[in-house]
N, C-alpha and C positions, 0 to 999 in steps of 0.2 A: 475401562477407565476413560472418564471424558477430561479434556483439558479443564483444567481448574478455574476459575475467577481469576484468582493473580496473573497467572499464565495468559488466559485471554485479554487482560489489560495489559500487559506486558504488551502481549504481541501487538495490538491495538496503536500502543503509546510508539513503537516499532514504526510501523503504518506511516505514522502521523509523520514523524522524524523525519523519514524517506522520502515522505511527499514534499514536506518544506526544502528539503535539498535536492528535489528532481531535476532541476538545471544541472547541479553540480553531475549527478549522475549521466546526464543526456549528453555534457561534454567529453566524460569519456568513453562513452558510445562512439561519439562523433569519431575519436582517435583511432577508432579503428575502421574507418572507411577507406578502402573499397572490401575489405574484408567483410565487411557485414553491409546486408545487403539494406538492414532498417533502423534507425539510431533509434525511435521510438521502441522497438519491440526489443532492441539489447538493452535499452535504458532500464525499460520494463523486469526485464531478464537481471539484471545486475542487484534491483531494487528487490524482489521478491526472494532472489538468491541472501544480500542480504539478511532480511527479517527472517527466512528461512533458519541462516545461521545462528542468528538471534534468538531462535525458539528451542532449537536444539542443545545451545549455550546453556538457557534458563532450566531444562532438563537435566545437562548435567552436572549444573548449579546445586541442585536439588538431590543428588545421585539419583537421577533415576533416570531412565530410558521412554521417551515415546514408543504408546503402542499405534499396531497399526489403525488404529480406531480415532488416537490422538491424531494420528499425519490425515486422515480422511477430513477430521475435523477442522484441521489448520489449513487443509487446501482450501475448504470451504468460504472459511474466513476471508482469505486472500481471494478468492474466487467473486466476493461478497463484496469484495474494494477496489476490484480488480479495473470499473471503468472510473475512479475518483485514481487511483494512481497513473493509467493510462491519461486522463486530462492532465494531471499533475505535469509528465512529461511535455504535454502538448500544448497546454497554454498552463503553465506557470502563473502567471500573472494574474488570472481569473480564479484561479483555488485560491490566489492569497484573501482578494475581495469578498469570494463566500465563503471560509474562511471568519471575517469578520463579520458580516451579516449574521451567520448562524451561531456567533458566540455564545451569547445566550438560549439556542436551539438542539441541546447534546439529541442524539441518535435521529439525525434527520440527515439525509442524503444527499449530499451538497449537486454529485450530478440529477437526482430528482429532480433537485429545489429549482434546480439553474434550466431543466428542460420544461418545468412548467411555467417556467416566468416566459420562457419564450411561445410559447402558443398563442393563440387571440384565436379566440370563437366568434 
């Protein structure tokens, strides 16, 4: 069984959600310092635990159980977004702007996009 269409727009539209509220997430990181040693990588950690829930939710929306083939697949996923949610934490502000730029751009890579603006040959 591979995750479905819906399910990967699910998760996707999930994604998206977390990144636009990654401040909100990065401050209660923050509330746990000196306990955690890195607000970036709990932010990280709170946001993918999230969507995570969020996937497992949608499964049991559906009665049915992720196999282990689904959970390989949705690491993937998250694996696949994993430095646009990382920025998300890290500079906010600059996901908002590309963001807008790639509006009209669906499945292009916003830290791609944003690492090749910055090169000069």
């Amino acid at each position: 069984m591979v995750i479905s269409k819906e399910n990967k727009d699910f998760i996707d539209s999930l994604v998206d959600y977390y990144i636009s509220e990654s401040e909100s997430y990065r401050q209660i990181a923050e509330n746990f310092v000196p306990e955690v040693e890195s607000v970036p990588d709990t932010a990280f950690g709170i946001i993918t635990g999230c969507v995570y829930s969020g996937f497992l939710q949608a499964y049991q929306n559906q009665q049915q159980a992720p196999s282990l083939e689904d959970i390989r697949e949705f690491n993937q996923i998250i694996k696949n977004r994993a430095p646009l949610i990382k920025k998300a934490i890290l500079d906010p502000i600059s996901i908002q702007s590309d963001k807008k730029e790639l509006k009209n751009k669906p499945n292009q890579d916003l830290t791609k996009n944003k690492s090749q603006n910055n090169h000069t040959d």
